[in-house]
Backbone as a printed PyTorch tensor [residue, N CA C, xyz], in Angstrom:
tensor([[[ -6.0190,  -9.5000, -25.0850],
         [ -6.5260,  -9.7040, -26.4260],
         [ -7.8980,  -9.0660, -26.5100]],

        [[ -8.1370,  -8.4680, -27.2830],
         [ -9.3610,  -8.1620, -27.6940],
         [ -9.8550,  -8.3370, -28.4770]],

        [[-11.1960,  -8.4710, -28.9230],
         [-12.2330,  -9.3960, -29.4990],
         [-11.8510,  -9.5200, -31.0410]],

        [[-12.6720,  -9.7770, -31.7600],
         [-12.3450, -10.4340, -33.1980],
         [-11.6480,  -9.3730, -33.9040]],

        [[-11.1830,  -8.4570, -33.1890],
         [-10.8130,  -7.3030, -34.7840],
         [ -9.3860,  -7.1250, -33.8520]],

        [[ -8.1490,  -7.7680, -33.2120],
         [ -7.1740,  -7.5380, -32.7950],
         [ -6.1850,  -7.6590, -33.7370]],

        [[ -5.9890,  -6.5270, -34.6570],
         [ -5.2610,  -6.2030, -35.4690],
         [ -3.7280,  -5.9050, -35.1710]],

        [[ -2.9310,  -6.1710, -35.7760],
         [ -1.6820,  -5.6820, -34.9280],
         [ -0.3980,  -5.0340, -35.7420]],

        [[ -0.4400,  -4.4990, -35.3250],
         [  0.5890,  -3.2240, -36.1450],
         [  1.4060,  -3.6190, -36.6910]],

        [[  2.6260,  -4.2010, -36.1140],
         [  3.7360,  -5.4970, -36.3600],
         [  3.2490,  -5.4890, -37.3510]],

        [[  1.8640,  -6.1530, -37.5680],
         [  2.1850,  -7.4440, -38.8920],
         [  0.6340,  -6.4770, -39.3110]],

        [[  0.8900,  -5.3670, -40.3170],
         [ -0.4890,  -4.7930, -40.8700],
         [ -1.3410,  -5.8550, -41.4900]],

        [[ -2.3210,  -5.3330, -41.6500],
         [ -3.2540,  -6.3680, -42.2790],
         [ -3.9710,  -8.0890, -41.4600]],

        [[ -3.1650,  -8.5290, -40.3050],
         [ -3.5240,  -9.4040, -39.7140],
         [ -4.3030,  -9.3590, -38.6360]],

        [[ -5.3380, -10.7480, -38.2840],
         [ -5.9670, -10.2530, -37.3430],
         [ -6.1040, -11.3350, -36.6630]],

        [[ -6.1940, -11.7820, -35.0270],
         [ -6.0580, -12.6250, -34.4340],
         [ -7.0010, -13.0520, -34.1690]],

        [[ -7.9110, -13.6220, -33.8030],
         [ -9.3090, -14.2730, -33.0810],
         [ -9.8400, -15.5590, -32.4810]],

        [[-10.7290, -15.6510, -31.4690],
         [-11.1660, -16.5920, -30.7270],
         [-11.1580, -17.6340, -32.3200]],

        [[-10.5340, -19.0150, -32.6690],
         [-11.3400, -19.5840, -33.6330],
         [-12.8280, -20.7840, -33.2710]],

        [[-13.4240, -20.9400, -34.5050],
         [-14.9580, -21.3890, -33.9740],
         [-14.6890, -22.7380, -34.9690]],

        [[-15.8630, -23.2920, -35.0360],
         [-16.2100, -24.5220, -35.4120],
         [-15.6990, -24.6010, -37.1130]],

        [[-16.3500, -23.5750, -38.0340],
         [-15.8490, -23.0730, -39.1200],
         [-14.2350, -22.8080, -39.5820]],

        [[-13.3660, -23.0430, -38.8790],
         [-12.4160, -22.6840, -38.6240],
         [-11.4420, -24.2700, -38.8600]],

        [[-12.3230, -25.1890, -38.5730],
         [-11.4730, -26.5980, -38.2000],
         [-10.6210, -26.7040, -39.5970]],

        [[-11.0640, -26.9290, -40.8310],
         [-10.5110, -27.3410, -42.0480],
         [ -9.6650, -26.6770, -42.2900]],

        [[ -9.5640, -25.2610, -42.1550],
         [ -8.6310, -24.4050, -42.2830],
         [ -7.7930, -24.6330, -41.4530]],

        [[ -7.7600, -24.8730, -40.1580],
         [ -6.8840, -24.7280, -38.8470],
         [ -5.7160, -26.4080, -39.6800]],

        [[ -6.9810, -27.6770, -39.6310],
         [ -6.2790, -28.8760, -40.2900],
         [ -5.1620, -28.8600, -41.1390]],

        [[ -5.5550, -27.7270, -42.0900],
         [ -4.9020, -27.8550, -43.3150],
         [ -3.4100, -27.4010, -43.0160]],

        [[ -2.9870, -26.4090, -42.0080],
         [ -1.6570, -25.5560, -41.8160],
         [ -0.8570, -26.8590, -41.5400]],

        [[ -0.0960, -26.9110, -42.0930],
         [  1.4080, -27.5380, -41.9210],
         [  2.0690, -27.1910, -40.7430]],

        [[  3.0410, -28.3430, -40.4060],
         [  3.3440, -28.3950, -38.5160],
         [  2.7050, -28.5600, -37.7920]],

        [[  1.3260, -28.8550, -37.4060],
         [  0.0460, -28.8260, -36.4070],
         [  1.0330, -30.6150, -35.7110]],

        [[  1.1020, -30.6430, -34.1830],
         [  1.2930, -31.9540, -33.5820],
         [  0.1320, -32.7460, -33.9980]],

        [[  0.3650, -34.0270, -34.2360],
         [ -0.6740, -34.9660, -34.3130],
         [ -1.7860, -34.8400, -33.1830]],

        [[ -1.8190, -34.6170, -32.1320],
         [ -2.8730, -34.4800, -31.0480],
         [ -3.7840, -33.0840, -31.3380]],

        [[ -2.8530, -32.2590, -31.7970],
         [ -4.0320, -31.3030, -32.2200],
         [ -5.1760, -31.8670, -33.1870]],

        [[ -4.2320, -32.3750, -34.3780],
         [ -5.0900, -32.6560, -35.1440],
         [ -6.1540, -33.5480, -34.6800]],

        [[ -5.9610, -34.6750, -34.4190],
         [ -7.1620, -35.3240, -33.6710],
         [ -7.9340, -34.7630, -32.8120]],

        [[ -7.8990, -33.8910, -31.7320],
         [ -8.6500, -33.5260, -30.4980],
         [ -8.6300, -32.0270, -30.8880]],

        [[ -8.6680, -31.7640, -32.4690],
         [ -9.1880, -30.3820, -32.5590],
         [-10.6130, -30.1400, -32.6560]],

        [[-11.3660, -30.7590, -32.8130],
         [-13.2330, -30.4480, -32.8540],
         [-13.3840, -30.6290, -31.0600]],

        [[-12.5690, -31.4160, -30.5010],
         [-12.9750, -31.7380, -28.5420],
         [-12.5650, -30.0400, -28.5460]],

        [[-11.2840, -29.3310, -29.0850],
         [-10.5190, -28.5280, -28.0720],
         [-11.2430, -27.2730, -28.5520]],

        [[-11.8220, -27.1650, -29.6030],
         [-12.5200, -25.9620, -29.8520],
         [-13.8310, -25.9180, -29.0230]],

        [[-14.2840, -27.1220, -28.6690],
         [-15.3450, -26.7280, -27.6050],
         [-15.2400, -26.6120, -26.1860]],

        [[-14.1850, -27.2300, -25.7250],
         [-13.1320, -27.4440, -24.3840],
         [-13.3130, -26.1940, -23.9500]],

        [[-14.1120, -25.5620, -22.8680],
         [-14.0230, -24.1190, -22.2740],
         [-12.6830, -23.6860, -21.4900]],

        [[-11.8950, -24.7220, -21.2010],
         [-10.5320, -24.6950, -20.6610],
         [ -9.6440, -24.5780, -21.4440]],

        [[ -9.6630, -24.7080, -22.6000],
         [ -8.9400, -24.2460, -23.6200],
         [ -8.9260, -23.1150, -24.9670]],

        [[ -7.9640, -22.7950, -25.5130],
         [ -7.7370, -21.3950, -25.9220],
         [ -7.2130, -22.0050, -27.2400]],

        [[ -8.1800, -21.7400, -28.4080],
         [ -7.5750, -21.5370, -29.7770],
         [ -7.7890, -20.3760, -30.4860]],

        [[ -6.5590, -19.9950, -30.7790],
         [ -7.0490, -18.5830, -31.5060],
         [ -6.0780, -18.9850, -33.0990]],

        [[ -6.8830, -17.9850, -34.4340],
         [ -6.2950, -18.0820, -35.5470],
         [ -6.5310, -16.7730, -36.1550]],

        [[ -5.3450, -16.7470, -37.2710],
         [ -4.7390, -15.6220, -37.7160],
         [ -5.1720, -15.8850, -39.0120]],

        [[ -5.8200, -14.2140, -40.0820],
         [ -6.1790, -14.2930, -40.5520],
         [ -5.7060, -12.8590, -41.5750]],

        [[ -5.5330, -12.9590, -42.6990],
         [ -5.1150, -11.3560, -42.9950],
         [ -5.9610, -10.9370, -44.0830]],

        [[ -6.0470,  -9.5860, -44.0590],
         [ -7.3650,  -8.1640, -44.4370],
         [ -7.9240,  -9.1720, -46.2010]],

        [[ -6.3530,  -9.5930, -46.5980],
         [ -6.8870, -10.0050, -47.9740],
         [ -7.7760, -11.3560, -48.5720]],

        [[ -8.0100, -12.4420, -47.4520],
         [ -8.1450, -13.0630, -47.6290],
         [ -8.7810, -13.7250, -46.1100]],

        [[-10.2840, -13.3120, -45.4760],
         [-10.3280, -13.7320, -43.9490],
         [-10.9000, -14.4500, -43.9330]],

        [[-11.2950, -15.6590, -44.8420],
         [-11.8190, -16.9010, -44.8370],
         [-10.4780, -18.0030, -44.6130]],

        [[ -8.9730, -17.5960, -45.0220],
         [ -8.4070, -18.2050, -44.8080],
         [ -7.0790, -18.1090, -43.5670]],

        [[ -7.3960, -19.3010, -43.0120],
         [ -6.2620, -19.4290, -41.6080],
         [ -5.1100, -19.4140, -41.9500]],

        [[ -4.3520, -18.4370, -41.5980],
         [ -2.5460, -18.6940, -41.8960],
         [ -2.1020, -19.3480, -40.8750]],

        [[ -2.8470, -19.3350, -39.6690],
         [ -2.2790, -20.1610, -38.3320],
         [ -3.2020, -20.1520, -37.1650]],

        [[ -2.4170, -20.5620, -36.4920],
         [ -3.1910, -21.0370, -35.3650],
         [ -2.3770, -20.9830, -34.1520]],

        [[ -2.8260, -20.7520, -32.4970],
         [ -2.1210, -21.1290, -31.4970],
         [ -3.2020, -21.9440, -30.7370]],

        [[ -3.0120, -22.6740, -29.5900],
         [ -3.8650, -23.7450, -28.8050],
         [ -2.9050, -23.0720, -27.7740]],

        [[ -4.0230, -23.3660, -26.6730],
         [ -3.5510, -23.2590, -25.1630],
         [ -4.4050, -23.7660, -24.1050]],

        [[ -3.7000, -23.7690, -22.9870],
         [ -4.7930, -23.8260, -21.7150],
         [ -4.0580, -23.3800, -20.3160]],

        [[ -4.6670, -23.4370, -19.0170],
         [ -4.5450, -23.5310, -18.0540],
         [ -4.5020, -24.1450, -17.2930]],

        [[ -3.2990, -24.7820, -16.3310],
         [ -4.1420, -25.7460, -15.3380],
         [ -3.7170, -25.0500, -13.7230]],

        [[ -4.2790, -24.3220, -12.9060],
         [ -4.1170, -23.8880, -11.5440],
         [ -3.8230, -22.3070, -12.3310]],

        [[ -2.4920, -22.3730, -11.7110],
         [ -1.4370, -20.8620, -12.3600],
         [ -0.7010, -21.0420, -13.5580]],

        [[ -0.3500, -22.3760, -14.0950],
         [  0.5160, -22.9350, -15.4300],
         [  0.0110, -22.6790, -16.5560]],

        [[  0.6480, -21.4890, -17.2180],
         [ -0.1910, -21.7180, -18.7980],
         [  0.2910, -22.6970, -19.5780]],

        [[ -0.0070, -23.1920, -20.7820],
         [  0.8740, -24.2320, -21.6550],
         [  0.5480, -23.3840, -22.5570]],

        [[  1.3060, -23.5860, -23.5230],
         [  1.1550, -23.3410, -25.1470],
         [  1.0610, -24.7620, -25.2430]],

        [[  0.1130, -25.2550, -25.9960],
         [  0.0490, -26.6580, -27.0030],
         [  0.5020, -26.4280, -28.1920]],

        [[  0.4630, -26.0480, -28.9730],
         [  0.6100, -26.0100, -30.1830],
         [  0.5930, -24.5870, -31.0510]],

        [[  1.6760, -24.0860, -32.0330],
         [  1.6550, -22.9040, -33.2720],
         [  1.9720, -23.3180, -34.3890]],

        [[  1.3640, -22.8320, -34.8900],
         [  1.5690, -23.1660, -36.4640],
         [  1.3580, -22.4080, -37.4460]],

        [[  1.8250, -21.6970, -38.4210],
         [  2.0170, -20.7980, -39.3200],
         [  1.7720, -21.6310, -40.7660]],

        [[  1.0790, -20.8470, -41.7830],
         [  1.2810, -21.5100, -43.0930],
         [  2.5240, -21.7030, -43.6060]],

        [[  3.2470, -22.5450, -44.4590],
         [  4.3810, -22.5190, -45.0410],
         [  4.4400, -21.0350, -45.4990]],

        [[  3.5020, -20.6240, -46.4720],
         [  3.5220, -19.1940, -47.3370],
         [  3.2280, -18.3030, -46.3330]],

        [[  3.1820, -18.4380, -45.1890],
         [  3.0110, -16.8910, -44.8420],
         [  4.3210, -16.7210, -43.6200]],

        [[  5.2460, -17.7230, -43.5350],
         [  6.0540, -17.8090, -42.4060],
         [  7.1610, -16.4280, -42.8230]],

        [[  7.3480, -16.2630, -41.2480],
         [  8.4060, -15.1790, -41.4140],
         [  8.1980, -13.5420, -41.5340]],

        [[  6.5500, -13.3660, -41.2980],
         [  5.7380, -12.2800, -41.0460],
         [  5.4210, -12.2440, -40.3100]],

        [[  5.3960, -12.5560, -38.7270],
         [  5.2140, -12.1590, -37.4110],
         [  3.8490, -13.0670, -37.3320]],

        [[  3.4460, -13.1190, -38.1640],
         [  2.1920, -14.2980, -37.0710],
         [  2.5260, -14.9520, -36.8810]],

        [[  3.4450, -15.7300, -36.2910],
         [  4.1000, -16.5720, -34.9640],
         [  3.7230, -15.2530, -33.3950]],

        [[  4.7810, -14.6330, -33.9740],
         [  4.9670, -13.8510, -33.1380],
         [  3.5290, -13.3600, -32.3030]],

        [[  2.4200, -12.6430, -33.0850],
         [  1.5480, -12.2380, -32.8360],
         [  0.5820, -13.2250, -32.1980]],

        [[  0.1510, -14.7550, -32.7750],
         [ -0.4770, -15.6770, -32.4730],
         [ -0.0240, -15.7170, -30.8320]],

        [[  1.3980, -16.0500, -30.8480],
         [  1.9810, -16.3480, -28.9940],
         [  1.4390, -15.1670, -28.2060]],

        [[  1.9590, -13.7120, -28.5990],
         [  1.3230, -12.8030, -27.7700],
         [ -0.1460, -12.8290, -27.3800]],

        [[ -1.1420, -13.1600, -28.1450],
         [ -2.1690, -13.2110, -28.1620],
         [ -2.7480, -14.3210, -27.1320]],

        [[ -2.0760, -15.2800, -27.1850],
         [ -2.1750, -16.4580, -26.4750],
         [ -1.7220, -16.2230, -25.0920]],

        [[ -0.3230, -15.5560, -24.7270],
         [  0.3760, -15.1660, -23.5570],
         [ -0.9000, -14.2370, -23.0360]],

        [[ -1.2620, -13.2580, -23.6590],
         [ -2.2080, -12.5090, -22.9600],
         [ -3.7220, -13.2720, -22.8270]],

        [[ -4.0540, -14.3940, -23.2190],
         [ -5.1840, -15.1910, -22.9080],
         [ -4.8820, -15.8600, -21.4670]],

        [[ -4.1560, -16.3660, -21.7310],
         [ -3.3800, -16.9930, -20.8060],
         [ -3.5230, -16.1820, -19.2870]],

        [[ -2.8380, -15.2490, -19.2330],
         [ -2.5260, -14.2630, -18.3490],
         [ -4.4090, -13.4630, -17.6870]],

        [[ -5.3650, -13.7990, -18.5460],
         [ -6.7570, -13.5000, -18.6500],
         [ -6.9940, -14.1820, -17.6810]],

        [[ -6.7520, -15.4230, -18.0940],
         [ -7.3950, -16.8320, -17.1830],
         [ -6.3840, -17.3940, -15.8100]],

        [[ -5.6480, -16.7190, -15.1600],
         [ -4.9050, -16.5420, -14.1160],
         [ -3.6760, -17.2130, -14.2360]],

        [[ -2.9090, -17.5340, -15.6750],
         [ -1.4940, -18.0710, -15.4440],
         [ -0.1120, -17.0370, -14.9860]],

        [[  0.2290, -17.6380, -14.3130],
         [  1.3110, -16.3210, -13.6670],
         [  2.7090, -17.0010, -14.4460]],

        [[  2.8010, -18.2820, -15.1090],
         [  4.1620, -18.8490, -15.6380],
         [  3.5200, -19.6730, -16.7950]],

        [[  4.5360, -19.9630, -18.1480],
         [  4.0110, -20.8040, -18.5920],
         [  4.8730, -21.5940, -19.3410]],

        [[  4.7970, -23.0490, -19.6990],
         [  5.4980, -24.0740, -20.3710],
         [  5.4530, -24.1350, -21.6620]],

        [[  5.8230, -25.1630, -22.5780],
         [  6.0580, -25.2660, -23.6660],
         [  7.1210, -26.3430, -23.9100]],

        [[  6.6130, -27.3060, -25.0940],
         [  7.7940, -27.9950, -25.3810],
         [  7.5580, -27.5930, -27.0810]],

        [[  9.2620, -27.5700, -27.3830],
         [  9.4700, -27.2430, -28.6940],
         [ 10.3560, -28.4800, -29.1770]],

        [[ 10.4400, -29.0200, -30.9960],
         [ 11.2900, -29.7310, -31.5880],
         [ 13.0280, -28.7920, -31.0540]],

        [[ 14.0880, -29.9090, -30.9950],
         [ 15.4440, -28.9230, -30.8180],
         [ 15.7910, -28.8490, -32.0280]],

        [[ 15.5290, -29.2270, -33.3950],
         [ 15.6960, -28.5960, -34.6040],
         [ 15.0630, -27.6170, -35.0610]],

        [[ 13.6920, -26.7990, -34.0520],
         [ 13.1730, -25.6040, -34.3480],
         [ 13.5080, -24.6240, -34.4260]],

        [[ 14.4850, -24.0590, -34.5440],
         [ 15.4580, -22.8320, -34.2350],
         [ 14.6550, -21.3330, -34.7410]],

        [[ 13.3100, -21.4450, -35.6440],
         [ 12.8280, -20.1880, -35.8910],
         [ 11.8710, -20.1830, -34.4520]],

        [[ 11.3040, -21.0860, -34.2080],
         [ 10.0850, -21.5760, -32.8520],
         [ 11.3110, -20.8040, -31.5060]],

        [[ 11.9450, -21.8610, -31.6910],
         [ 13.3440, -21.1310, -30.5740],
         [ 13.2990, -20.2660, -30.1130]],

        [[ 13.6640, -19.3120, -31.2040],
         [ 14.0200, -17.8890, -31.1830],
         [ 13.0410, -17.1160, -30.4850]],

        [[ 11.4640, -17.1640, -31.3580],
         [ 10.5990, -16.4080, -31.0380],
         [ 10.4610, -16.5550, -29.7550]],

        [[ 10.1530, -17.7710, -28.8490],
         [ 10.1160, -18.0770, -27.5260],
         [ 11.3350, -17.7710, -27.0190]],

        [[ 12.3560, -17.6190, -27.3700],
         [ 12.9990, -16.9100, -26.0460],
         [ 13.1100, -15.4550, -26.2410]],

        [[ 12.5350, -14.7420, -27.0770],
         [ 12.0730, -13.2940, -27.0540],
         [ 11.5250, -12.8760, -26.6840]],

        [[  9.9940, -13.6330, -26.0650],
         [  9.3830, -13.7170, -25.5820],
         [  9.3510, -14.0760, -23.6900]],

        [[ 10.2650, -14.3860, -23.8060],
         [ 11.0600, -14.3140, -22.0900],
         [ 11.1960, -16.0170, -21.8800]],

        [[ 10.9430, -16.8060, -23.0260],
         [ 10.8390, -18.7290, -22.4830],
         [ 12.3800, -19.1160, -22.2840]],

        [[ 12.7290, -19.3260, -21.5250],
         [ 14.2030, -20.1180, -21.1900],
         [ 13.9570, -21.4100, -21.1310]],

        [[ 14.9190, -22.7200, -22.0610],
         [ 15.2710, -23.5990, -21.9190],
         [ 15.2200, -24.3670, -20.6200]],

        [[ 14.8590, -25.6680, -20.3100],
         [ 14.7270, -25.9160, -19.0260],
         [ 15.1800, -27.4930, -18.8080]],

        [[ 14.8300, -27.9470, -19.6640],
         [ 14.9180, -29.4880, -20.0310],
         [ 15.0070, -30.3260, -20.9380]],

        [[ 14.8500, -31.7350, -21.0630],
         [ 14.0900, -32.1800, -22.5200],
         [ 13.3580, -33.1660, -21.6680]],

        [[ 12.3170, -33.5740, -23.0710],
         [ 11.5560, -34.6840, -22.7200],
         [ 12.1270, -35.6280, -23.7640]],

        [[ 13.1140, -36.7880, -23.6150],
         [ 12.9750, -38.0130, -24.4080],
         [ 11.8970, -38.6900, -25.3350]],

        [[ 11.9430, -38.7430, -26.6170],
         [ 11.1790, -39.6280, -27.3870],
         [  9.9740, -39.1240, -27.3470]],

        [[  9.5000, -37.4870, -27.3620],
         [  8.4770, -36.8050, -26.9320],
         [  7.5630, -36.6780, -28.5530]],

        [[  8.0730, -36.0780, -29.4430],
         [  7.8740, -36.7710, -30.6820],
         [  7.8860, -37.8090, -31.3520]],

        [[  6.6860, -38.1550, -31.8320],
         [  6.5240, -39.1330, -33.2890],
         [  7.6010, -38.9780, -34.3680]],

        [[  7.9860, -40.1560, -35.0530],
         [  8.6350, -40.3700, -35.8780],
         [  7.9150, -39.1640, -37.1980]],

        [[  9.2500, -38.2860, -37.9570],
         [  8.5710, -37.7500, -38.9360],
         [  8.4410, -38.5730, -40.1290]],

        [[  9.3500, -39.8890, -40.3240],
         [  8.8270, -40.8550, -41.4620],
         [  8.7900, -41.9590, -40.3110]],

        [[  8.1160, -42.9590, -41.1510],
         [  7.6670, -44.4410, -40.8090],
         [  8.3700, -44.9720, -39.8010]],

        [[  9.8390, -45.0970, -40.7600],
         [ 11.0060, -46.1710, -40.1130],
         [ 12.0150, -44.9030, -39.4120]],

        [[ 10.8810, -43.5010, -38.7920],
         [ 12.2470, -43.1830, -38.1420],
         [ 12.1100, -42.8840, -36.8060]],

        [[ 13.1040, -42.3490, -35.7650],
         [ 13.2120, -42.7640, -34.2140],
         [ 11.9530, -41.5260, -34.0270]],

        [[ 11.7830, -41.5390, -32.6100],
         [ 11.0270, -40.2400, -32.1310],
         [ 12.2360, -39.2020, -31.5630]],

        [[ 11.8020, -38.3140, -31.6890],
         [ 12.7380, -37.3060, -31.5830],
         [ 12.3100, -36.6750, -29.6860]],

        [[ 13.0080, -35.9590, -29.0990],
         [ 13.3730, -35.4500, -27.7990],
         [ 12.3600, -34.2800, -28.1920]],

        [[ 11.9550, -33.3960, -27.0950],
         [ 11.4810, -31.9910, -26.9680],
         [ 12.0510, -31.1830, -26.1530]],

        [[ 12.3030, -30.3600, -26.1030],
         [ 13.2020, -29.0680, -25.7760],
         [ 11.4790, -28.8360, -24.2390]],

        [[ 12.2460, -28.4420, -23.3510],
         [ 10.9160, -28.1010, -22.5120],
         [ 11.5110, -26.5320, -22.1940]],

        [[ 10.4820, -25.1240, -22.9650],
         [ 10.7560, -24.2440, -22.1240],
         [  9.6100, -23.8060, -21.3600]],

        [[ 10.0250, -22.5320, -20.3130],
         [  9.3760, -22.1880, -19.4890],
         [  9.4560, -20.7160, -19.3680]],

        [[  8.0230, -19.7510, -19.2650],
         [  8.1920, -18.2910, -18.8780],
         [  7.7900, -18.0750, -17.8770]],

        [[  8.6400, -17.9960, -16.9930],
         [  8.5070, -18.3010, -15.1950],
         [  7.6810, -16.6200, -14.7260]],

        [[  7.4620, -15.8550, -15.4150],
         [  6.9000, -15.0850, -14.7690],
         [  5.7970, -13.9740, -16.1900]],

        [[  4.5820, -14.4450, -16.5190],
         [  4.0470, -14.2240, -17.4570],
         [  3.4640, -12.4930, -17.1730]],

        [[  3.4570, -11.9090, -15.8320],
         [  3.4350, -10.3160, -16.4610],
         [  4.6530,  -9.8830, -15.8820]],

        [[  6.0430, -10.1610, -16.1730],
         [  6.8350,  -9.3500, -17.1590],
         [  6.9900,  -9.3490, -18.0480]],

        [[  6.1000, -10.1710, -19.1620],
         [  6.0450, -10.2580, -20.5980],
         [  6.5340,  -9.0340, -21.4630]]])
């Protein structure tokens, strides 16, 4: 990744970047964010062990279309969390946010990395296993209820067992 102007062809007009403090309300506001982001997003933007970057396009760069979270622990990268605006889904910043992140990742010495996804995500899915993530497991009751009175839902656990053949 390179510094604030990592523009990317894929998706003209977008641009990826370290996000900063300025960034929180916007980052809040995107739809899909896990509840833990949301709470431990002012800790994780200062967290030097961790990696938030947000996407921003030529017309409008005050506003966040998304966001990725990450970290390291030894050689393990994680993805924590992506999230795309409702209005801008389906234009590669998914796509671009993960790459960006995979190559942070890969900065800070992860040689493999994890991820748990909803199993009703099937656009999240996709992109991650294009990205080389294979299916591996689930985690039981890994999600919060999306209404009040309803169960927690399972997480899909994948894994990219070898992050430079990306």
């Amino acid at each position: 990744m390179t510094a604030a102007t990592d523009v990317h062809t894929a998706t003209p007009g977008l641009t990826v970047r370290p996000a900063t403090r300025a960034d929180a309300d916007g980052i809040r506001a995107l739809d899909g964010l896990g509840s833990s982001t949301v709470n431990l997003l002012d800790a994780d933007l200062e967290a030097p062990d961790r990696i938030v970057l947000v996407a921003t396009r030529a017309a409008d760069l005050d506003r966040v279309v998304g966001v990725a979270l990450g970290m390291v622990a030894v050689d393990d990268g994680h993805v924590l969390d992506i999230a795309v605006a409702a209005d801008a889904r389906g234009a590669g910043i998914g796509g671009a946010l993960l790459d960006d992140l995979l190559d942070a990742l890969r900065e800070r010495g992860a040689i493999a990395a994890t991820l748990e996804v909803r199993p009703g995500n099937v656009p999240a899915r996709r992109l991650y296993a294009g990205r080389g993530f294979v299916e591996a497991g689930e985690r039981p009751d890994y999600y919060p209820p999306r209404q009040p009175d309803g169960a927690r839902e399972p997480a899909l656990i994948m894994w990219h067992h070898d992050l430079g053949a990306a």
